[in-house]
MARMARTOR-898529 format. One record per residue: residue in one letter; z, y, x of N, C-alpha, C in turn. Coordinates in Angstrom, 1 decimal. Example, Ala and Ser with C-alpha at 12.3 -4.5 7.8 and 13.67 -1.06 7.14 Angstrom:
// MARMARTOR-898529
R badren    n.z    n.y    n.x   ca.z   ca.y   ca.x    c.z    c.y    c.x
R      A    7.8   -5.7   13.2    7.8   -4.5   12.3    7.8   -3.3   13.2
R      S    7.1   -2.2   12.8    7.1   -1.1   13.7    7.9    0.0   12.9
END
This chain:
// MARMARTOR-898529
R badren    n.z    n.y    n.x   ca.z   ca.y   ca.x    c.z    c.y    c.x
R      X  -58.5  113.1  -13.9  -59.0  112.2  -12.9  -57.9  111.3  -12.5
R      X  -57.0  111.9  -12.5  -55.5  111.0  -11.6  -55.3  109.8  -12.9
R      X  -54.9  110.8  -14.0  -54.3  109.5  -15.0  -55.7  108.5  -15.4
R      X  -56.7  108.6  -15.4  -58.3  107.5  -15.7  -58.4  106.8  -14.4
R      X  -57.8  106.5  -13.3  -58.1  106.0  -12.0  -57.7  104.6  -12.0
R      X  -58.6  103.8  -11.9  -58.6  102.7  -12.3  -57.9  101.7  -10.8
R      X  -57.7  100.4  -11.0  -56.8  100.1   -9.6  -58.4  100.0   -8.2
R      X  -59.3  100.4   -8.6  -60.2  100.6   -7.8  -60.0  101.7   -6.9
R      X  -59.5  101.7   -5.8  -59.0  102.6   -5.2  -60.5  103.2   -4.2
R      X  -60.5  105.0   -4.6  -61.8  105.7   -4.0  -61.2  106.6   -2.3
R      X  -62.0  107.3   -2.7  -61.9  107.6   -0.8  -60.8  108.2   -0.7
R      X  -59.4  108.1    0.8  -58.4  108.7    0.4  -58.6  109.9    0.4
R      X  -59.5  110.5    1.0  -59.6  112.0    1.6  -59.4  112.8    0.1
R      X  -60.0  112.2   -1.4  -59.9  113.0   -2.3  -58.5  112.7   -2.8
R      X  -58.0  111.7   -2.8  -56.3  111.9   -3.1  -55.8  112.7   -2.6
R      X  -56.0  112.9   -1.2  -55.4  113.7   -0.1  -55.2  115.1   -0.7
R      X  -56.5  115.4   -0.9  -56.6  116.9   -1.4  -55.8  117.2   -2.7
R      X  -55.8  116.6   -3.5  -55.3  116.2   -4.7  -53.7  116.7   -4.5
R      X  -53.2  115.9   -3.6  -51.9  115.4   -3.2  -51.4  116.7   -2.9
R      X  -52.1  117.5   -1.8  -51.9  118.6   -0.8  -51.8  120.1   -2.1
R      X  -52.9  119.5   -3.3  -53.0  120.7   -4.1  -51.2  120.7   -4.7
R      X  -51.3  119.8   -5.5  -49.4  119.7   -6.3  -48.5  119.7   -5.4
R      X  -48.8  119.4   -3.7  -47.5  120.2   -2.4  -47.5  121.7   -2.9
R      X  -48.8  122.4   -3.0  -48.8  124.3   -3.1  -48.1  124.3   -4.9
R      X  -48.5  123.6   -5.6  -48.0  124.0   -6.8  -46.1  123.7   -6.5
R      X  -45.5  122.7   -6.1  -44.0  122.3   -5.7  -43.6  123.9   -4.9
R      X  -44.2  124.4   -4.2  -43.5  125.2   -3.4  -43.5  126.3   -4.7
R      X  -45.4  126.8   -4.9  -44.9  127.9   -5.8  -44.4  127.9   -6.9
R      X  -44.2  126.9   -7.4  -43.1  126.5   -8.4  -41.7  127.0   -8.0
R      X  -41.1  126.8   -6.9  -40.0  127.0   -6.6  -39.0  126.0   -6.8
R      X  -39.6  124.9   -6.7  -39.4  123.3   -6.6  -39.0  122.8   -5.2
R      X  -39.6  123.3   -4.5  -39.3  122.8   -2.9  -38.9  124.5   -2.0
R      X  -39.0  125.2   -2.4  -38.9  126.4   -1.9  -37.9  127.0   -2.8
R      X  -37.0  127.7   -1.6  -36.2  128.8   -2.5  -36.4  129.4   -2.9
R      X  -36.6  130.4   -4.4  -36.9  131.3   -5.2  -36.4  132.3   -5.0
R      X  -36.6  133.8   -4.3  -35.7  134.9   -4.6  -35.8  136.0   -5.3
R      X  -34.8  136.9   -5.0  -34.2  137.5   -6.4  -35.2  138.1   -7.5
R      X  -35.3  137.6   -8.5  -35.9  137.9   -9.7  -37.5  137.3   -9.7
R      X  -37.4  136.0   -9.3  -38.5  135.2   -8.5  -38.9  135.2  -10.3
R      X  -40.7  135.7  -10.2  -41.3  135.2  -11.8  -41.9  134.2  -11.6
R      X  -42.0  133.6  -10.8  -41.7  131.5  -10.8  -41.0  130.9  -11.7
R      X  -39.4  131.5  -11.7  -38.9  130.9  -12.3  -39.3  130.9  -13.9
R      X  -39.6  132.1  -14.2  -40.4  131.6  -16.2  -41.4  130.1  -15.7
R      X  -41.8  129.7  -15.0  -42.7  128.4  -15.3  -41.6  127.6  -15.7
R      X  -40.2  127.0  -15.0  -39.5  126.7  -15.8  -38.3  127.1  -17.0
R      X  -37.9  128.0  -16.8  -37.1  128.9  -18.1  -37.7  130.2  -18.5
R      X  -38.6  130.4  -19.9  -38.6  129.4  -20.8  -39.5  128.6  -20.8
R      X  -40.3  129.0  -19.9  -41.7  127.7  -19.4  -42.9  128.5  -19.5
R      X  -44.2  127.9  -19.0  -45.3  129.1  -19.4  -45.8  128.8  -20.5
R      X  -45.9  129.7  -21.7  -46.5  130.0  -22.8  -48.9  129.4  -22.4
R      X  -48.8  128.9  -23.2  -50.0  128.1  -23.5  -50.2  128.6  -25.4
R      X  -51.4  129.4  -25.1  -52.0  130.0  -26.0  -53.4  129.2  -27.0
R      X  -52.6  128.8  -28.1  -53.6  127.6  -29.0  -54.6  127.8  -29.1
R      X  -55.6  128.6  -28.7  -56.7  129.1  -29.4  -57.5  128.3  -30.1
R      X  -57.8  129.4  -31.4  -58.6  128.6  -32.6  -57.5  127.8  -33.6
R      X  -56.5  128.1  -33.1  -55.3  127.4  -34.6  -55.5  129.3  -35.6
R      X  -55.5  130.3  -35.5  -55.6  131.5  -36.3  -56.5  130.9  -37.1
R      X  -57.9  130.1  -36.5  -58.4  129.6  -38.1  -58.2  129.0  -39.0
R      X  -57.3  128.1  -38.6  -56.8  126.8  -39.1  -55.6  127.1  -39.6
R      X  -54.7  127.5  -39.0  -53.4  128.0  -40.2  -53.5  129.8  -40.6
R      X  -54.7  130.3  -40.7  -55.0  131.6  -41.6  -53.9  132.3  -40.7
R      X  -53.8  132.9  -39.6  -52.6  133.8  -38.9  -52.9  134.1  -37.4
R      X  -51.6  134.1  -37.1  -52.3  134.8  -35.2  -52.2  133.4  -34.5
R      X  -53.1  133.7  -33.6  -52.5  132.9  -32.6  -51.9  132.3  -31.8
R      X  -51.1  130.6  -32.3  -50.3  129.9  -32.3  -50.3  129.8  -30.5
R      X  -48.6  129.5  -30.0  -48.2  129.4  -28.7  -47.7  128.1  -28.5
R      X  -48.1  127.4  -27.5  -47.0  126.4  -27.2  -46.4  126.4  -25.9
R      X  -44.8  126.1  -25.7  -44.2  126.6  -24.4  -44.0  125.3  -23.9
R      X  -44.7  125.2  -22.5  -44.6  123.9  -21.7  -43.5  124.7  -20.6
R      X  -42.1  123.5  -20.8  -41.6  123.8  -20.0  -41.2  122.3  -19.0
R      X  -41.8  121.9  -18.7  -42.1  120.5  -18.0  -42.8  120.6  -16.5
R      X  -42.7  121.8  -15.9  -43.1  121.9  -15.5  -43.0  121.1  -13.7
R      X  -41.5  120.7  -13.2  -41.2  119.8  -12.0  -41.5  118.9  -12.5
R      X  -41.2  118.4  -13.6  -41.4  116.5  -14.1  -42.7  116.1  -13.9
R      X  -43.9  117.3  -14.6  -45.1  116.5  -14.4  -45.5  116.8  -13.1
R      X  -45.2  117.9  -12.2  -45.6  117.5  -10.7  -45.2  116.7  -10.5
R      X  -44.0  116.0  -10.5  -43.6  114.9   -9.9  -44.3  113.2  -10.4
R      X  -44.5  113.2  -11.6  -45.8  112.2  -12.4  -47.0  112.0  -11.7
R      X  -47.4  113.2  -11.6  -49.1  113.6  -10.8  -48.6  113.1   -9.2
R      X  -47.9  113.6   -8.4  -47.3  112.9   -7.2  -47.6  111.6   -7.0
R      X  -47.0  111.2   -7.5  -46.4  109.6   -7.6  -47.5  109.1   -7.9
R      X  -48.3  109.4   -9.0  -49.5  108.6   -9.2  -50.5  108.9   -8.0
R      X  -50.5  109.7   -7.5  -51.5  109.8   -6.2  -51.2  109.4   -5.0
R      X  -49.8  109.4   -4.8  -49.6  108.5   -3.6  -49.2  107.1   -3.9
R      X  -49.7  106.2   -5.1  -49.8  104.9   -5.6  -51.2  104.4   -5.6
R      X  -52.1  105.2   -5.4  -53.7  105.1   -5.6  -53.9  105.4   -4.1
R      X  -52.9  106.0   -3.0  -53.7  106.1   -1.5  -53.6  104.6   -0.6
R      X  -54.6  104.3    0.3  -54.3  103.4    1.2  -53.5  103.3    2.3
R      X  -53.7  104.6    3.2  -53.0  105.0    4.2  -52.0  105.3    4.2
R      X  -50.8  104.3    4.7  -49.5  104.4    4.8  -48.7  105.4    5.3
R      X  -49.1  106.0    6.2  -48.7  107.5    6.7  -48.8  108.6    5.9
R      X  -49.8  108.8    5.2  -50.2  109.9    4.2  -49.7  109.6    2.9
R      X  -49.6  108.4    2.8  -48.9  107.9    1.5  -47.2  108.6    1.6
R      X  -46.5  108.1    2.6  -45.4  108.2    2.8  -44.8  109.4    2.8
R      X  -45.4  110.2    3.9  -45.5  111.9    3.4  -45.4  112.7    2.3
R      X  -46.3  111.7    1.5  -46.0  112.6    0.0  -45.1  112.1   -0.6
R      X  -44.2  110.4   -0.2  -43.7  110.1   -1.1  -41.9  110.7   -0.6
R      X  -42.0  111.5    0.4  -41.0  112.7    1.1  -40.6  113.4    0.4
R      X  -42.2  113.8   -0.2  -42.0  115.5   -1.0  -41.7  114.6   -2.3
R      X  -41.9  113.7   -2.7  -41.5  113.2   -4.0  -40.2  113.2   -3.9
R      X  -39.4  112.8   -3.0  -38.3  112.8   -2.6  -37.4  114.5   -2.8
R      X  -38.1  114.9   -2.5  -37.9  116.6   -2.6  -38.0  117.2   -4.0
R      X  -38.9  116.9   -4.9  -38.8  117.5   -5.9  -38.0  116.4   -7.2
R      X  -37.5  115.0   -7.0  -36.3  114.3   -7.6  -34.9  115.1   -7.3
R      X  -34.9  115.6   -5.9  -33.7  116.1   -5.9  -33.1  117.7   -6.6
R      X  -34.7  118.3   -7.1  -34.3  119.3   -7.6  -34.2  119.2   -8.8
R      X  -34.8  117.9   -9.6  -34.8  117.3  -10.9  -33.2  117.1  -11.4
R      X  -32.8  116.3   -9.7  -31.0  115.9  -10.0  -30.4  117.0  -10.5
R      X  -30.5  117.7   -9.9  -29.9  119.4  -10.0  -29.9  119.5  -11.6
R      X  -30.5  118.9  -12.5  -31.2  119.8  -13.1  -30.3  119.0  -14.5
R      X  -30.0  117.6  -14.0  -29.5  116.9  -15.3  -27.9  117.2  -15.9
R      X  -27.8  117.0  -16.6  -26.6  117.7  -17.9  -25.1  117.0  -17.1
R      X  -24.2  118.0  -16.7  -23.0  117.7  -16.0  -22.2  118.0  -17.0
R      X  -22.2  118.3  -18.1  -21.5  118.5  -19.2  -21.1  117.0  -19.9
R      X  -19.8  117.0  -20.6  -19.7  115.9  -21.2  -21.0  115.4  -22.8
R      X  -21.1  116.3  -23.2  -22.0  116.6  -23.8  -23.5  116.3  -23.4
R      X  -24.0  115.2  -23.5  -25.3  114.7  -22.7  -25.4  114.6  -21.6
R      X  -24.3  114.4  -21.1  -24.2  114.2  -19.4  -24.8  113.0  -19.2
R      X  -25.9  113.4  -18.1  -26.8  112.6  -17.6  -28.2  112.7  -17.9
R      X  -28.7  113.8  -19.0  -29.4  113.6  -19.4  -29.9  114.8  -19.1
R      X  -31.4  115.3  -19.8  -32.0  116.2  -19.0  -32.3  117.0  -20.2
R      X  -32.0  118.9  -20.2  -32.4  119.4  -18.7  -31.3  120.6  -18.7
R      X  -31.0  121.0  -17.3  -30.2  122.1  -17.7  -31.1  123.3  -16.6
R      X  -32.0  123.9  -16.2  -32.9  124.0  -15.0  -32.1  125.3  -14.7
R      X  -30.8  126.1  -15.4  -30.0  127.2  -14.5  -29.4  126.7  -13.4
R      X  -29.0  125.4  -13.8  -28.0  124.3  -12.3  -28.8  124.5  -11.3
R      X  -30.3  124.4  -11.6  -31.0  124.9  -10.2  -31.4  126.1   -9.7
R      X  -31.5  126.6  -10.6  -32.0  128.3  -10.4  -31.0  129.1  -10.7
R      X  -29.8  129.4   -9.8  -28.6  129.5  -10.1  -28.8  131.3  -10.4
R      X  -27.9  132.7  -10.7  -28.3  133.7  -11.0  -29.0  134.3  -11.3
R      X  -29.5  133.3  -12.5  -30.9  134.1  -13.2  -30.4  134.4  -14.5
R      X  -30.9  135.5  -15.4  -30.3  136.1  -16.3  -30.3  134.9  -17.8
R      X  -31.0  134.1  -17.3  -30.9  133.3  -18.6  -29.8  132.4  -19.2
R      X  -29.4  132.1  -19.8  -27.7  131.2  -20.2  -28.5  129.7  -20.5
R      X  -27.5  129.1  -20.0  -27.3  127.7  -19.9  -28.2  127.0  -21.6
R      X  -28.6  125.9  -21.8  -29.2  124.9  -22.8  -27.7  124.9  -23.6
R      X  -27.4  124.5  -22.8  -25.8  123.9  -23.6  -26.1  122.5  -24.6
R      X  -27.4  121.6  -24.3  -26.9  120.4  -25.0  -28.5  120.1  -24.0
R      X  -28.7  118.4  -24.5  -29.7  117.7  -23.7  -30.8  117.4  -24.6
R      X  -32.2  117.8  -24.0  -33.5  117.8  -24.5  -33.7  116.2  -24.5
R      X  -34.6  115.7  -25.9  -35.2  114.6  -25.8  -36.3  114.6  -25.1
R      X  -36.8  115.9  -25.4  -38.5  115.7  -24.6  -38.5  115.8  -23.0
R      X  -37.3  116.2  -22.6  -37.6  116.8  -21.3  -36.8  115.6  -20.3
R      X  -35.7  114.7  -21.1  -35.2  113.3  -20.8  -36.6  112.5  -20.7
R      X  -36.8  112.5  -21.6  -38.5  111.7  -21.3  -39.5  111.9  -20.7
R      X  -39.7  113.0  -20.0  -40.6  113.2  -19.3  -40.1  113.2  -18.0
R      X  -38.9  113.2  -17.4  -38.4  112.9  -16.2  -38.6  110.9  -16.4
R      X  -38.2  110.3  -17.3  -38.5  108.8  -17.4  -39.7  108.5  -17.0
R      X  -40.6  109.2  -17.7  -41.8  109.1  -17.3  -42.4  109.0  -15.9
R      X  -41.6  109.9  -15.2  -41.4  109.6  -13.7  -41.0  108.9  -12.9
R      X  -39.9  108.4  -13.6  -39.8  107.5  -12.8  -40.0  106.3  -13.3
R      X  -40.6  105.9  -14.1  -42.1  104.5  -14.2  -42.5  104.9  -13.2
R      X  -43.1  105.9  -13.3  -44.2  106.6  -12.3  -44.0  105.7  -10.6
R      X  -42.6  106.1  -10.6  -42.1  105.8   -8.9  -41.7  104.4   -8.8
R      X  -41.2  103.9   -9.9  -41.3  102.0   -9.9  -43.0  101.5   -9.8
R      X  -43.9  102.2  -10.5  -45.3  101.9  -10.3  -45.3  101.9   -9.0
R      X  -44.8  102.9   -8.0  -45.1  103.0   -6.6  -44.6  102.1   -5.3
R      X  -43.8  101.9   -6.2  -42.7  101.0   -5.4  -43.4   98.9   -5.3
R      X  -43.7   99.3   -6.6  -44.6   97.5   -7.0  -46.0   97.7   -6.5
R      X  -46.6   98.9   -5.7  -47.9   98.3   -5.9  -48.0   98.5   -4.0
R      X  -49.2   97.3   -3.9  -49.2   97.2   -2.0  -50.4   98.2   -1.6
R      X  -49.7   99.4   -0.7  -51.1  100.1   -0.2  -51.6   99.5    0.9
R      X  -52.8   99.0    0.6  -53.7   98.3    1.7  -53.4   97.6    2.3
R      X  -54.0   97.1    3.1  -53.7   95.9    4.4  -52.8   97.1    5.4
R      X  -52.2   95.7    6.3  -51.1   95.9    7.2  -51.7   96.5    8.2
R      X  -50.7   97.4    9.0  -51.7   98.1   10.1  -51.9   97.0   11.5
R      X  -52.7   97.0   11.7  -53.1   95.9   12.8  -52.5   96.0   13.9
R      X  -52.2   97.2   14.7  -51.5   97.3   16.0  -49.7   96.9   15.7
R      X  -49.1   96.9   14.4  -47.9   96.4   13.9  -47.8   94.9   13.9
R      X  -49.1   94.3   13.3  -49.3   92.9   13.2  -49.2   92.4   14.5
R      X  -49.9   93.0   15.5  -49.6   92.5   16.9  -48.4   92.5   17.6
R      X  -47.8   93.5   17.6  -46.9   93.6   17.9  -45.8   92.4   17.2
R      X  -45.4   92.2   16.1  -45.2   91.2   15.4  -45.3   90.1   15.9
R      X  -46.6   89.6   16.2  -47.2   88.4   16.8  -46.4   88.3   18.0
R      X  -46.4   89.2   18.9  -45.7   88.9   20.4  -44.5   88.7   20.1
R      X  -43.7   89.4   19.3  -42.3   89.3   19.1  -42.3   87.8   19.1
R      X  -43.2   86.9   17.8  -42.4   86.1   17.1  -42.6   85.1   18.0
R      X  -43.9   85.1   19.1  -44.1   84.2   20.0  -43.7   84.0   21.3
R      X  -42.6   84.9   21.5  -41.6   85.0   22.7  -40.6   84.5   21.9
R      X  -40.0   85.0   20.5  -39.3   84.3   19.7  -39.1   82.6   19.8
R      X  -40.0   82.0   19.5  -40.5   80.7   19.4  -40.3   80.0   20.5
R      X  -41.4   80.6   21.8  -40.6   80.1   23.2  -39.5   79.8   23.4
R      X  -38.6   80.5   23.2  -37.3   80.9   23.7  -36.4   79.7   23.1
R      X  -37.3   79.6   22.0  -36.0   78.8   20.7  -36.6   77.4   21.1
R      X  -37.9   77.1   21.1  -37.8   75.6   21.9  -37.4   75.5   23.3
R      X  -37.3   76.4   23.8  -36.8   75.9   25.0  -35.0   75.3   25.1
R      X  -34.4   76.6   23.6  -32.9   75.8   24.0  -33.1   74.5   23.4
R      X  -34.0   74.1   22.3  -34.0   72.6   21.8  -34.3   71.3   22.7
R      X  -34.8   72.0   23.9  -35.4   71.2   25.5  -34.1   70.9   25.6
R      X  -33.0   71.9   25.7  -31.7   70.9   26.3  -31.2   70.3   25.2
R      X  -31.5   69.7   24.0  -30.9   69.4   23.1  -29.5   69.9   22.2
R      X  -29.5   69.0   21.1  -28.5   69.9   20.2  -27.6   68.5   19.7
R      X  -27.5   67.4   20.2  -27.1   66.7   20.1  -25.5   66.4   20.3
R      X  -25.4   67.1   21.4  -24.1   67.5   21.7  -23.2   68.6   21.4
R      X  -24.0   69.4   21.1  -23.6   70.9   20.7  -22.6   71.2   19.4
R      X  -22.0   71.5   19.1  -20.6   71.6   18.5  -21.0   72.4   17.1
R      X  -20.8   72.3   16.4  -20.8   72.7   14.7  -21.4   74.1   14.6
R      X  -20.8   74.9   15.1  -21.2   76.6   15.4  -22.5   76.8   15.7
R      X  -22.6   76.0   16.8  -23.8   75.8   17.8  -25.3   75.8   17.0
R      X  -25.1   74.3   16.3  -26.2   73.9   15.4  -26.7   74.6   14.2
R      X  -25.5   75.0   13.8  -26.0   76.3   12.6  -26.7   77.0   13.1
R      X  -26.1   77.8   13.8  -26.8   79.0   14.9  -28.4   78.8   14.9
R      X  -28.6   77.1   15.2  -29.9   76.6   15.0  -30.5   77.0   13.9
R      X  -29.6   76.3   13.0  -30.7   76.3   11.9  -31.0   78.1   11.2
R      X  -30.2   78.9   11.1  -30.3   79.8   11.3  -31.1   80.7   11.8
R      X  -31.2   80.3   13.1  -32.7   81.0   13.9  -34.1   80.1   13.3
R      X  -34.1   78.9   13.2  -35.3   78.3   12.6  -35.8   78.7   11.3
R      X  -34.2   79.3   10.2  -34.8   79.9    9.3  -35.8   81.7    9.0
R      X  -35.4   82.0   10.0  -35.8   83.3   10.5  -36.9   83.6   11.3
R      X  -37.0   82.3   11.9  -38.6   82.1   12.3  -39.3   81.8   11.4
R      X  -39.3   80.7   10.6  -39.9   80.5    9.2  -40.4   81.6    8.4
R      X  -39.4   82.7    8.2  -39.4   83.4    7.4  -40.3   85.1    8.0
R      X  -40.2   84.9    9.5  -41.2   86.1   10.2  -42.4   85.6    9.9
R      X  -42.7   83.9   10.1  -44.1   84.1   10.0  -44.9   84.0    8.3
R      X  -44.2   83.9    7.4  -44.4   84.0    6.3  -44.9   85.5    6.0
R      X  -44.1   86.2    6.3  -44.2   87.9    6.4  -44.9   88.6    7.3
R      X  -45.5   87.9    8.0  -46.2   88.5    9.1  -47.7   89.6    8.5
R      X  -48.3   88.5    7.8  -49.6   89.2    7.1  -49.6   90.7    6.6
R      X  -48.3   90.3    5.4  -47.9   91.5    4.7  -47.0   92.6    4.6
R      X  -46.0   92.7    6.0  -45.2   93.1    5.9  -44.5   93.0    7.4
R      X  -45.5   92.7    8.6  -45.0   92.7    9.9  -43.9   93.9   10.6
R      X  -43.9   94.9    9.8  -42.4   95.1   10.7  -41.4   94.3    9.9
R      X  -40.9   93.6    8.9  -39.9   93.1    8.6  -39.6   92.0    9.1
R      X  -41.4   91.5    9.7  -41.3   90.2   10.8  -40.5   90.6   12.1
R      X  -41.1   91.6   12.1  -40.4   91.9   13.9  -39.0   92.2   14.1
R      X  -38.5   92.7   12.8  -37.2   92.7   12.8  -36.6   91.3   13.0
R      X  -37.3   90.6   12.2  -36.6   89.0   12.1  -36.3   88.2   13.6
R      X  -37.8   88.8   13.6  -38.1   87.8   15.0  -37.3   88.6   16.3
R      X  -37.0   89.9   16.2  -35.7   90.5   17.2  -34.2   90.2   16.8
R      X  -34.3   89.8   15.6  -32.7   89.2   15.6  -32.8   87.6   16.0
R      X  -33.9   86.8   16.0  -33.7   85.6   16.9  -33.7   85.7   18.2
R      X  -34.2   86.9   19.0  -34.0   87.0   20.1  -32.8   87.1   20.7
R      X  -32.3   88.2   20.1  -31.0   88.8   20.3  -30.2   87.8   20.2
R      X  -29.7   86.4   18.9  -29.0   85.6   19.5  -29.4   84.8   20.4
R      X  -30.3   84.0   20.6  -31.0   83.3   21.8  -30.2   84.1   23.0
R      X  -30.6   85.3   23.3  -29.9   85.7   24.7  -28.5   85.7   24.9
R      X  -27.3   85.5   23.6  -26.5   85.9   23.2  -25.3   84.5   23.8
R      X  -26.7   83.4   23.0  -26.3   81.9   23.9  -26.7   82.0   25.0
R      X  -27.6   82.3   26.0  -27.8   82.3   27.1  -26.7   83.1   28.1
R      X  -26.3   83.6   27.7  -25.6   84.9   27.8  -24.1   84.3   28.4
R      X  -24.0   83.5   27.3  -22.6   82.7   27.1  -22.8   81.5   27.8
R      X  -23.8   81.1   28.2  -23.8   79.5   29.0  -23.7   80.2   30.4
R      X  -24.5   81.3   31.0  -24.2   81.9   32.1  -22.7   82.2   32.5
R      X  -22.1   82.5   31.6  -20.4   82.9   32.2  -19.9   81.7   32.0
R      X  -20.3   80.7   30.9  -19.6   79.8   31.7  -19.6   78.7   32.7
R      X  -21.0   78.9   33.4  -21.4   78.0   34.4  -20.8   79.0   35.7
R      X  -20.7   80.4   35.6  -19.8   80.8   36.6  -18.6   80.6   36.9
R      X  -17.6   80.5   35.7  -16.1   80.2   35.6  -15.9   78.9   36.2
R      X  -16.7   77.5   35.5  -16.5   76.4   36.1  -16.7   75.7   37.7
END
């Protein structure tokens, strides 16, 4: 269902669930949760869990053929990523993309500190430190690739926009930028004509930062509001400074 999800995005509540399900699988994995002693978690990743071919005994005349998936952090973290890329709701989105955050850093753990394919993946005793099994001792292609795969996965997430802006942000935005504005024609009311080199940059400067809040407003109003609080902050910064010196003189 996750990987056929077309950019038609369906109701969050079923991501949600989705999402909440691979949080239980991360813990009992022992991906976000500590593992203790002689934790049988840990076979999901060393040697991995055995997946039983059934129906190859007919086909190669023998017993039945095994295959050991040991991938098992990478593709949670795939399925992750793709489900908090398909939610709308920014809060819920963000939450998981925490725990995504959580199970990369057990991934880090995991890549080759040896000169010997250093950098590459996988070594998973670096994370599951005292367990009877001995080290890879060299770097997997398949298991490098499937952490890549991930993180496409999280550049996918990073490029795609969930939903419209939250509206009580947008307002808030709005007020900033229009106390902002005030503020900045009013020092233009005393003119800039006189005003000394420093001064007029300063201008243009705030003019370009207003320009650039209200461009961003639609899509991205807290980056406005930041904008439009750093024109404030100088604005008062000059006001600030004409006050002491109309006291001194």
């Amino acid at each position: 269902m996750i990987e056929g999800a077309t950019g038609e995005r369906t109701l969050n509540v079923d991501f949600e669930r989705v999402a909440r399900l691979l949080e239980e699988l991360a813990n009992r994995g022992r991906i976000t949760r500590r593992p203790m002693a002689n934790d049988p978690a840990i076979a999901l990743h060393i040697p991995g869990m055995r997946l039983r071919l059934y129906g190859s005994e007919k086909v190669a005349e023998g017993p039945v053929l095994q295959w050991t998936v040991s991938s098992y952090a990478s593709l949670v973290l795939k399925r992750l990523l793709r489900v908090a890329q398909l939610m709308d709701d920014k809060v819920t989105r963000l939450r998981f993309l925490d725990l995504a955050d959580q199970i990369w850093a057990h991934l880090e753990q995991r890549r080759i500190a040896d000169p010997y394919g250093r950098d590459l993946w996988d070594e998973p005793t670096q994370a599951f430190t005292g367990t009877r099994f001995n080290p890879y001792g060299g770097p997997s292609w398949y298991h490098t690739e499937r952490v890549i795969e991930a993180l496409v996965a999280a550049a996918n997430v990073t490029l795609s926009q969930p939903g419209s802006a939250n509206p009580d942000l947008v307002r808030s935005a709005v007020r900033l930028i229009a106390e902002a504005e005030q503020r900045f024609d009013e020092e233009l009311l005393r003119g800039t004509n006189d005003a000394g080199a420093k001064l007029r940059e300063t201008f243009q400067v705030v003019a370009a930062k207003l320009r650039r809040a209200r461009e961003l407003l639609d899509d991205r109003p807290g980056t406005a509001s930041v904008l439009a609080s750093d024109v404030l902050r100088e604005l008062d910064t000059l006001d600030a400074a004409r006050q002491d010196t109309a006291r001194m003189s």
